[in-house]
C-alpha positions as CSV (number, residue, x, y, z in Angstrom):
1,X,7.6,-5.9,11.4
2,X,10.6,-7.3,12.8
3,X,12.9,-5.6,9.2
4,X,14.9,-2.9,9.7
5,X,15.9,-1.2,6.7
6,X,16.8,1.8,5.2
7,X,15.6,1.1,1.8
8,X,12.4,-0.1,3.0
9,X,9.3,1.4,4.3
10,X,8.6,0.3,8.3
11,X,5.5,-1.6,9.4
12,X,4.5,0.3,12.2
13,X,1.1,-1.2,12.8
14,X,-1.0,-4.1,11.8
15,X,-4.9,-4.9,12.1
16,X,-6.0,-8.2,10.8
17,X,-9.5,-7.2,11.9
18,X,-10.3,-3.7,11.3
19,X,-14.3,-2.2,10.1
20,X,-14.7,-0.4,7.4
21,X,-17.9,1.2,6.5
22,X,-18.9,1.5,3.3
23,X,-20.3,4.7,1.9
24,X,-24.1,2.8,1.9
25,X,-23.7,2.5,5.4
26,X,-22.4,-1.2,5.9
27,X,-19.5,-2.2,7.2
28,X,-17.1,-5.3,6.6
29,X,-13.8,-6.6,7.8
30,X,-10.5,-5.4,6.7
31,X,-6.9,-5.8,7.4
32,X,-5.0,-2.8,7.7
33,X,-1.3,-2.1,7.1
34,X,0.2,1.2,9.0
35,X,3.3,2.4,7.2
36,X,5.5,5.0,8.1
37,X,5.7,8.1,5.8
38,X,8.1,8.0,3.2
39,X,9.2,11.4,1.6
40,X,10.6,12.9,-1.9
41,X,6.6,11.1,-3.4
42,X,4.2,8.4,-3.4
43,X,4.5,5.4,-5.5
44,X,0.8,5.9,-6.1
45,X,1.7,8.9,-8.4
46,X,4.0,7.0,-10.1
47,X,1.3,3.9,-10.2
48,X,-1.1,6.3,-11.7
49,X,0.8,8.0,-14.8
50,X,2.6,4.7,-15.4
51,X,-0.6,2.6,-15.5
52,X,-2.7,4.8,-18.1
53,X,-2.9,2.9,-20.6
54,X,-3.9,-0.2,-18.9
55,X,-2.6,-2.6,-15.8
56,X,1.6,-2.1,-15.4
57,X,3.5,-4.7,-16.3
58,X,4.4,-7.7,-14.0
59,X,8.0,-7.2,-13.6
60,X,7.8,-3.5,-12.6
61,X,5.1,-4.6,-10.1
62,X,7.0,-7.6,-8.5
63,X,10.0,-4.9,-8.6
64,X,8.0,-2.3,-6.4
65,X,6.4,-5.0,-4.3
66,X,9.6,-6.0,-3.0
C-alpha cells in the first residue's frame, strides 16, 4: 500500500476478514484486495484467450504477478 507507481496498479483497500456468501446460502471468510481501475483492458481478457488450451505458463504468470 505504501508503493507508488505509475506502472503499477494502487492498493486502495485491504480486508483480511471480509464474508462471502456463497450462492447455497453460507458464508465464509475472505480477504479482499481493492485495486484501483486500470484502463486500455483487463488482464483477465488476456488470462482468458491466453489460457485456452490449458494453465499459462509460469514465466508469463510470475511476469504479470509482478
Amino acid at each position: 500500500m505504501k508503493l507508488n507507481h505509475p506502472n503499477i496498479a494502487n492498493v486502495l483497500d485491504f480486508h483480511a476478514n471480509a464474508t462471502w456468501q456463497k450462492s447455497d446460502g453460507s458464508s465464509t471468510l475472505v480477504a479482499c484486495i481493492i485495486l484501483e481501475l486500470v484502463e486500455n483492458g483487463e488482464l483477465f481478457d488476456y488470462v482468458a484467450t491466453a489460457g485456452v488450451g490449458g494453465p499459462l505458463p509460469e514465466s508469463i504468470v510470475r511476469f504479470y504477478f509482478r
